[in-house]
C-alpha positions in Angstrom: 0.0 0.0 0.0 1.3 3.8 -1.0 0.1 5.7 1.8 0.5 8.7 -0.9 -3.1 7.6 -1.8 -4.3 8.9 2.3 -4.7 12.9 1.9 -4.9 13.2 5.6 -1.1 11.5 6.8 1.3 14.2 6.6 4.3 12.6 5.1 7.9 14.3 5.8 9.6 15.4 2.4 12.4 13.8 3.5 10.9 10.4 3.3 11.0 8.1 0.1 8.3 5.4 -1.0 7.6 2.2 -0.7 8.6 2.5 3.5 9.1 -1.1 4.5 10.2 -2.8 7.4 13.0 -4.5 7.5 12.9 -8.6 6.9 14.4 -9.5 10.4 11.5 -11.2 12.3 11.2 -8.6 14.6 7.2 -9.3 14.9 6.3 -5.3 14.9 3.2 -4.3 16.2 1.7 -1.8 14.3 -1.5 -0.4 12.3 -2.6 0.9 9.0 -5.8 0.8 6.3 -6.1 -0.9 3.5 -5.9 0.2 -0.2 -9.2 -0.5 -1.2 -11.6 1.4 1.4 -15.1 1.9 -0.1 -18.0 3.6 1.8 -20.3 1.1 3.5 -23.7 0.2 1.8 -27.0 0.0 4.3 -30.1 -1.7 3.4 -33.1 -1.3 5.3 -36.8 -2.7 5.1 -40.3 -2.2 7.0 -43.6 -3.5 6.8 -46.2 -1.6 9.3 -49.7 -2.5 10.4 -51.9 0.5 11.9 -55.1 0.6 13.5 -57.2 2.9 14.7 -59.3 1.7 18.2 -62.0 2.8 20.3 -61.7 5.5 22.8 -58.5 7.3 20.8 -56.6 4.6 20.6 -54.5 4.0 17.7 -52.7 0.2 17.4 -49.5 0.5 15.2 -47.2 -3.0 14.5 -44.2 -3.0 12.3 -41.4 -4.8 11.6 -37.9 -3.7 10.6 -34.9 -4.9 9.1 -31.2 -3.4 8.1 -28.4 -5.0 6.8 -24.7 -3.4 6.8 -22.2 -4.6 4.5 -18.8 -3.2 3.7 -18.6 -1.6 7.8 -15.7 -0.5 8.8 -13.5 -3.1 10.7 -9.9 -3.9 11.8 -8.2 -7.1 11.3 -4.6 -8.4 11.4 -3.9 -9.0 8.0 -0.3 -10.4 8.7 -2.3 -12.9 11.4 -0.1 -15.9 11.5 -0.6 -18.5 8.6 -2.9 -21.1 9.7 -0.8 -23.7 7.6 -1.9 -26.7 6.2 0.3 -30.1 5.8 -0.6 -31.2 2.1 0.3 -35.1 3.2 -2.0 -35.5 6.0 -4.7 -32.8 5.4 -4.0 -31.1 8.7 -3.9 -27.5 9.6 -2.6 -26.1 12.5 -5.3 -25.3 14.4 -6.3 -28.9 14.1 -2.7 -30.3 15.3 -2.0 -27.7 17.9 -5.4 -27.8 19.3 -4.3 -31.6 19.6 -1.9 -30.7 21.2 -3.4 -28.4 23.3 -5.8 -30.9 24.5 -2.5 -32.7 25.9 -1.2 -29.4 27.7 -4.3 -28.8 29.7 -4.5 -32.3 31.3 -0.7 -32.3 32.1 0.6 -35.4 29.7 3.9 -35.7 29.8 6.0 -35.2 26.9 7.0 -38.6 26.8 3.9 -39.7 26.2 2.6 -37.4 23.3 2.5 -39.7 20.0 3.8 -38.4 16.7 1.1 -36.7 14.7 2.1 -36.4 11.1 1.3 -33.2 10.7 4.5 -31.4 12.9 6.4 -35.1 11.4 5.8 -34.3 8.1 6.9 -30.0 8.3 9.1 -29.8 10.6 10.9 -33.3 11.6 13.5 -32.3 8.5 15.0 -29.0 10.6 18.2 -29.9 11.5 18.9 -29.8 14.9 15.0 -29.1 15.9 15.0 -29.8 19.3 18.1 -28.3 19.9 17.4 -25.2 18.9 13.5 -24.8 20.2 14.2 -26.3 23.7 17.8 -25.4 24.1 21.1 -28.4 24.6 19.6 -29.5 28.1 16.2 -30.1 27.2 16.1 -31.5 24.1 16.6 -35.5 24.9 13.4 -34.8 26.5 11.7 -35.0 22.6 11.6 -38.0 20.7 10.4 -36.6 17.9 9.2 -33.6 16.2 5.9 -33.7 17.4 7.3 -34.0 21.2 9.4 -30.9 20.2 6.4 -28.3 19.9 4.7 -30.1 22.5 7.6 -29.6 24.7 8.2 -25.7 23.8 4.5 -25.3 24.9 4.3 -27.6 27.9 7.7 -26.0 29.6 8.4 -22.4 28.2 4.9 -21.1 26.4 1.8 -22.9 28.3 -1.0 -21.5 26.0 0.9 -19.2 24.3 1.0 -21.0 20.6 1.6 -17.6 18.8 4.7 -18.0 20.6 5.6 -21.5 19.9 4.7 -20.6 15.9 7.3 -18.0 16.4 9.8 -20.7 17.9 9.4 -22.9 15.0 10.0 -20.0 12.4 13.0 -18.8 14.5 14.3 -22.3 14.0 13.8 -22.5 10.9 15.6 -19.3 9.9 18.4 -20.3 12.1 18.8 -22.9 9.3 18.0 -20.9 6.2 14.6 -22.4 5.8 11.9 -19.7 4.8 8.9 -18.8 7.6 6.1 -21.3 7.8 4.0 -19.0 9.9 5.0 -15.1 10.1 5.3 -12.2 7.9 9.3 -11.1 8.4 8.2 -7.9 8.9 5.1 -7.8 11.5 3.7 -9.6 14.8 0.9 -8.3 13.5 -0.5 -5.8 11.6 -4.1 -4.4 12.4 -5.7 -2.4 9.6 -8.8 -0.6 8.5 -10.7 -2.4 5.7 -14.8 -2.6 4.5 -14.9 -6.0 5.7 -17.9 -6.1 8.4 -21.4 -7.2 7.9 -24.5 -6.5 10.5 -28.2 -7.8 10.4 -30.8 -6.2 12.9 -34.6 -7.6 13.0 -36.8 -5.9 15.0 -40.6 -6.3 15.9 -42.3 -3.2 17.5 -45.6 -2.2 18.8 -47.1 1.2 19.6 -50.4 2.0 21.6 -51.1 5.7 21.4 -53.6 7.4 23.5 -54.9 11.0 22.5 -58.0 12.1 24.4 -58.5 15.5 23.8 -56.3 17.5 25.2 -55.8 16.4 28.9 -54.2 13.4 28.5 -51.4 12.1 25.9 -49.9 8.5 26.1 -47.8 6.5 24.5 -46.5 2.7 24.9 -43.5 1.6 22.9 -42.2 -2.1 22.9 -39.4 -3.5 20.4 -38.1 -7.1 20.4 -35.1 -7.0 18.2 -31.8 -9.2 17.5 -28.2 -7.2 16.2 -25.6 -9.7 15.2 -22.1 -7.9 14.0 -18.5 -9.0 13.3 -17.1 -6.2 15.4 -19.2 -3.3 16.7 -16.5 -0.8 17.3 -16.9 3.0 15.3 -14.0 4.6 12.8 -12.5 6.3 16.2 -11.3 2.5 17.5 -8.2 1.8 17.8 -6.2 -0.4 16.3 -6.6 -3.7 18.4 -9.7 -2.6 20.1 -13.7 -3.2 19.7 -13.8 -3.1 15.9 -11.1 -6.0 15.7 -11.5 -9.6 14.2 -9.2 -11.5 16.1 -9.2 -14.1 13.2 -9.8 -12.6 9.8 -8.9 -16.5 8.6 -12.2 -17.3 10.0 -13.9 -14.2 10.3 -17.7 -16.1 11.0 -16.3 -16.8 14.3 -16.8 -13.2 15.2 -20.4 -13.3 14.3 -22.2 -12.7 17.2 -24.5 -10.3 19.2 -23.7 -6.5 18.6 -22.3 -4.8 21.6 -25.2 -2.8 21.7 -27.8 -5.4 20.9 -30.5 -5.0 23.4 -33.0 -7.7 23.1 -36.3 -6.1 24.7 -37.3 -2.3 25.1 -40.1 -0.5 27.2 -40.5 3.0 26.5 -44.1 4.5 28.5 -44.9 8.2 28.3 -47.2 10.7 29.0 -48.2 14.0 29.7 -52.0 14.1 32.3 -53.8 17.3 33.2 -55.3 16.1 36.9 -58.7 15.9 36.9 -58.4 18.4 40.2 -60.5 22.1 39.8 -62.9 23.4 38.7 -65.1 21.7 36.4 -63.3 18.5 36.8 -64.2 15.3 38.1 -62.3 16.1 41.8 -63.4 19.8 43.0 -65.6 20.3 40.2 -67.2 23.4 42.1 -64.8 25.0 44.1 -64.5 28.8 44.2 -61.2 30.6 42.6 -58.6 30.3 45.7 -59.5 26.7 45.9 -59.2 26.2 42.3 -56.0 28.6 41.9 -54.5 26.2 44.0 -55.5 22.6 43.3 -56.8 23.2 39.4 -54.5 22.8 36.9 -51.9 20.9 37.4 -50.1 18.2 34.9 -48.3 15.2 35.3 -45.4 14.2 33.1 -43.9 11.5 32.8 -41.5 8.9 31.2 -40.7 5.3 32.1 -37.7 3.0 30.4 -36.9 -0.5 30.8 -35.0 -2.6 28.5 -32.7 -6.3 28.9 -28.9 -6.0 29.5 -26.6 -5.0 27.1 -23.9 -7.9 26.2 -20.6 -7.9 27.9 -17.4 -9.6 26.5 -16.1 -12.9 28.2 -13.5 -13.5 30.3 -9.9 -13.1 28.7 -7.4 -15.6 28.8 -4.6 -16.2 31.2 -2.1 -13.7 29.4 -1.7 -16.0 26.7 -1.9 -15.3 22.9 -3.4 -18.7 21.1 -4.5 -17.4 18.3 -3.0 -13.8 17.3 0.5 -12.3 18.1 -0.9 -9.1 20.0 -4.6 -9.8 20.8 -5.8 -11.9 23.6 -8.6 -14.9 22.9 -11.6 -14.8 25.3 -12.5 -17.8 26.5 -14.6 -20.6 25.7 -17.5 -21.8 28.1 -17.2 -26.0 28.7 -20.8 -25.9 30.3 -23.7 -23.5 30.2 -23.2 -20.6 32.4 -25.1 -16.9 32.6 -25.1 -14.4 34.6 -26.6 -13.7 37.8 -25.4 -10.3 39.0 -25.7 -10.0 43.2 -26.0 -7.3 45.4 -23.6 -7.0 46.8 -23.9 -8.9 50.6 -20.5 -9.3 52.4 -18.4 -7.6 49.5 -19.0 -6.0 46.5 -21.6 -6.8 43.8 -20.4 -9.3 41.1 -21.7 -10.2 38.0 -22.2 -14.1 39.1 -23.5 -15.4 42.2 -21.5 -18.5 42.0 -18.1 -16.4 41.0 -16.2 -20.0 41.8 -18.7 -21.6 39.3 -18.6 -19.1 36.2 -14.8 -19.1 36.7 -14.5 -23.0 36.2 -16.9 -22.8 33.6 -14.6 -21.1 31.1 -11.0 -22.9 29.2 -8.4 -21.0 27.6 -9.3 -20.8 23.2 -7.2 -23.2 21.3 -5.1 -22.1 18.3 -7.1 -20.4 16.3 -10.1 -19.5 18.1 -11.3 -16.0 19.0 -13.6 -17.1 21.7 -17.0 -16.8 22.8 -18.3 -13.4 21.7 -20.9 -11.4 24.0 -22.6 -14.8 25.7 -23.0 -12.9 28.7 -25.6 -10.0 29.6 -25.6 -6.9 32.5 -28.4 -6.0 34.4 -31.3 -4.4 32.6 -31.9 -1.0 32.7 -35.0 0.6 34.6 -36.0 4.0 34.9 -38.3 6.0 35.5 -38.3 10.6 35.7 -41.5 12.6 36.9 -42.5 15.7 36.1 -45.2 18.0 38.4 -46.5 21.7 37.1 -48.6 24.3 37.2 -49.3 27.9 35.4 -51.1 30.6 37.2 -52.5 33.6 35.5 -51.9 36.9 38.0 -55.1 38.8 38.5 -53.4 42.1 37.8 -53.2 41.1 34.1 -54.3 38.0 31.9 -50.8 38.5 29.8 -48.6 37.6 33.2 -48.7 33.9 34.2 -46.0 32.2 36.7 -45.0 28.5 36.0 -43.8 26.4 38.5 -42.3 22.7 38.1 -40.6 20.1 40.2 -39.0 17.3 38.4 -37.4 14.0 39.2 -34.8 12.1 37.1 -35.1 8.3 38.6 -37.4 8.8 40.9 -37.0 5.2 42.8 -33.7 5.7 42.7 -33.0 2.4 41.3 -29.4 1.7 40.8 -28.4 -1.2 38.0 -24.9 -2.0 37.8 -22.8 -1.7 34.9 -19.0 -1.7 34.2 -17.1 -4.9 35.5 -13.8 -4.6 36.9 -11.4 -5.2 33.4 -8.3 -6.0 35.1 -5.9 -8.8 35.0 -7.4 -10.3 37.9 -11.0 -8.5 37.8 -12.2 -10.3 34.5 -8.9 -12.5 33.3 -8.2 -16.2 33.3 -5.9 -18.3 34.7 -3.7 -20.0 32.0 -6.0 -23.4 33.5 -9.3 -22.4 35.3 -10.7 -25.6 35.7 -9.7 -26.4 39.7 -8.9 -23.1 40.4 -9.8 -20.3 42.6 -10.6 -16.7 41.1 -9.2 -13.5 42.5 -11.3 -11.8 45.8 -12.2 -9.1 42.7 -13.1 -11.3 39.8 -16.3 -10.1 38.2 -16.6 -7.1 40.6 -18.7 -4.3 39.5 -17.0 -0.9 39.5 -19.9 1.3 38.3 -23.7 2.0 38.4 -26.1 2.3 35.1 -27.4 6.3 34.9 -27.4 8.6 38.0 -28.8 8.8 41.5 -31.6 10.0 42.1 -32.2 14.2 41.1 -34.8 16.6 41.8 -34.7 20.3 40.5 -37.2 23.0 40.6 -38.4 25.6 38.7 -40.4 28.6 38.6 -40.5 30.9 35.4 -42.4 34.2 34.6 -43.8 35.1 31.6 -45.4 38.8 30.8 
C-alpha cells in the first residue's frame, strides 16, 4: 500500500516510497488501512400495520430490518498462517489444538504420540530440538511432534503464537523460509470494508390521544443485532472493531455490543382531573381552584434487557494472534446472575467460583465466545409535576412552576465490571482453580442517582 493515496497522513519530504520494514522477524506491532476502502452500503426494510381503536386509541405493528455490508472493521492482515500439511490434510489449528488438549491435562511429553502433521513439516530442521528447547532439554523429545509439545508444555503454556514464532526462528536459524510469520510484523491491524451486520426488530405502539388532557404512548421493540465487530472509525487499532481471526472471520459473528434484546419505552403528559369543572373539586371557588386546578403530570418510564458484555480473557496467553488476547470458551452453560452485593462488593455471578470453572483458555485459532453474557437491565423512571397561574393584575402575566425528578425510585443497576488482569482475566487453566477476591466485581452503576430540580418561570 502507498500511503501517498491517504490525503490526511502528513508525510515528511524527507521520506522516500515504498517504506518497508525491514525482513528480520522482529514481529512489529503496528496499524494501518487498506488500499481499497469503499463507503459502506445500508439496506433497510419495513412492513407496518396501523389501526385505529376505540376511545383514541391508535394500534401500530411493524417490523424492521437493516443490513450493513462493507462496515468499517480492523483485522490483522499479517495474522499468523494457519498452515496446512498437504500429506496428512492437517492445519494447524487442528494439530496444535491436539496438542493443546494434551497441555491442559498435564501429559507428559513422553507420552505425546507423533502426529504427522508437525512429522511431516518440521521433523526435516536440522537440529529441531536443539534449537526450540535449548542443549539441556532437548533428549526430552523424541520426535518432532514432542518438540512443539515440549516448547508449549515448559516455556509457552497457551501461548501458541509463541511456539509458531519458535518454529520460524528455528527455521531461519537454518536458512529455511517462515512457515507461519510475515518477516516484517507480529501483527498488523488495519482498517478495511470488511464487516457485515443484520438487525430484526418487531415493534408495537399503543397511542392514547383524548382531547387535550391526557397524551400517552407505549413503545415495545423485540429486536436481535448480530455484527462482526461493533466498534466505530474512532477504535483503535486492536480494540472493539477487531476480528481477532480474519482466517475465520464467522467466528466473530455474534450479538452486537449494543444489541438489546427487549425495550419498554411509556410516556405521557395528564392534566389532573383536580379544579374546577373536573371530576375532583368540580365546584370550588377561585382560591381553591387557583390552588389545586391545573396541574399536569409528566412522565417517562424506560426498561429494557442488559446490554452484552465480553467474556473473560485468557490467562495472558496469545493462542491465536501475536498481539490480541482470545476470550475464553465456556465447557458448560453458564449466565449471569449479578448479586447485590452482601458481604463484598456486587459481582456479575452469584457462583463467581462456578462461572470461573466454567470457562477454558481458546485453542489455536479461536477468537472465543463473543458477547454470551448479559448486565443488568436498565430501569428507569423521571416525573415531572407543574402548574401555570394567571396573576389577576393582568391576563398576559402567568407564573410557572415545576418540580421534576430524574429516577425517581432511585434504582441503581450495575454496569461496568472490573477489566483488570485479575477483575475479569483467566488463569492460564481455570478448571480447579480459585478466582481472585475481585473477579467479576462491578465498578460502576447504570445512569445517576436519584435528582430533583425545581423551577419557577415568569412570563409577561
Amino acid at each position: 500500500m502507498d500511503v501517498r493515496t491517504l490525503p490526511f497522513i502528513d508525510v515528511p519530504a524527507r521520506l522516500t516510497f515504498p517504506i518497508n520494514q525491514p525482513l528480520d522477524n522482529a514481529r512489529r506491532i503496528e496499524q494501518s488501512f487498506d488500499e481499497n476502502l469503499v463507503a459502506p452500503t445500508h439496506y433497510n426494510w419495513s412492513l407496518t400495520f396501523e389501526r385505529k381503536m376505540p376511545k383514541g386509541l391508535a394500534l401500530q405493528a411493524a417490523y424492521v430490518g437493516r443490513a450493513g455490508r462493507n462496515l468499517l472493521a480492523t483485522r490483522d492482515v499479517m495474522t499468523p498462517n494457519n498452515l496446512t500439511d498437504p500429506k496428512s490434510g492437517l492445519d494447524w489449528y487442528t494439530a496444535a489444538g491436539i496438542l493443546e488438549d494434551y497441555r491442559r491435562n498435564g501429559t507428559p511429553i513422553s507420552q505425546i504420540p507423533a502426529i504427522p502433521y508437525f512429522e511431516n513439516l518440521f521433523a526435516g530442521i536440522p537440529n529441531f530440538a536443539r534449537f526450540m528447547l535449548g542443549a539441556s532439554r532437548a533428549g526430552l523429545a523424541a520426535n518432532a511432534t514432542q518438540v512443539v509439545y515440549a516448547d508449549a508444555f515448559i516455556f509457552n503454556g497457551n501461548d501458541w503464537t509463541t511456539t509458531q514464532s519458535d518454529i520460524d526462528g528455528a527455521a531461519e536459524a537454518r536458512g529455511l523460509p517462515n512457515f507461519f510469520y510475515n518477516s516484517q510484523y507480529g501483527a498488523l491491524s488495519s482498517f478495511g470494508s470488511i464487516g457485515n451486520l443484520n438487525y430484526h426488530a418487531a415493534t408495537i405502539s399503543l397511542r392514547e390521544r383524548l382531547g387535550s388532557r391526557l397524551l400517552l404512548d407505549f413503545n415495545y421493540t423485540l429486536s436481535h443485532t448480530l455484527d462482526d465487530a461493533s466498534g466505530l472509525q474512532t477504535s483503535g487499532a486492536f480494540a472493539t472493531a477487531f476480528i481477532l481471526n480474519p482466517i475465520r472471520q464467522k467466528d466473530n459473528y455474534a450479538n452486537s455490543d449494543y444489541d438489546v434484546r427487549h425495550l419498554i419505552n411509556i410516556n405521557g403528559v395528564w392534566e389532573l382531573p383536580l379544579g374546577r369543572g373536573r371530576w375532583l373539586l368540580h365546584d370550588s371557588n377561585k382560591v381553591v381552584n387557583g390552588i389545586l386546578g391545573g396541574w399536569q403530570l409528566s412522565g417517562i418510564f424506560r426498561w429494557n434487557s442488559g446490554l452484552p458484555i465480553f467474556s473473560p480473557y485468557d490467562g495472558a496467553t496469545w493462542a491465536t494472534n501475536w498481539n490480541a488476547q482470545s476470550s475464553g470458551v465456556r465447557v458448560q452453560p453458564v449466565e449471569s446472575c449479578p448479586t447485590r452485593g452482601g458481604a463484598g462488593a456486587p459481582k456479575l455471578f452469584c457462583d463467581p467460583t462456578g462461572a470461573y470453572r466454567s470457562f477454558r483458555n481458546a485453542k489455536p485459532g479461536e477468537t472465543g465466545d463473543r458477547n454470551v453474557l448479559r448486565l443488568p437491565g436498565y430501569v428507569n423512571l423521571d416525573l415531572g409535576l407543574g402548574k401555570t397561574f394567571k396573576m389577576p393584575w393582568s391576563e398576559g402575566h402567568k407564573l410557572q412552576i415545576r418540580w421534576e425528578t430524574f429516577n425517581v425510585s432511585n434504582t441503581q443497576r450495575l454496569a461496568t465490571v472490573d477489566a483488570s488482569r485479575t477483575g475479569f482475566g483467566l488463569v492460564v487453566d481455570p478448571q480447579g482453580a480459585t478466582p481472585p477476591t475481585n473477579w467479576s466485581n462491578f465498578t460502576a452503576i447504570q445512569g445517576s442517582p436519584r435528582v430533583m430540580q425545581f423551577g419557577f418561570r415568569y412570563d409577561f
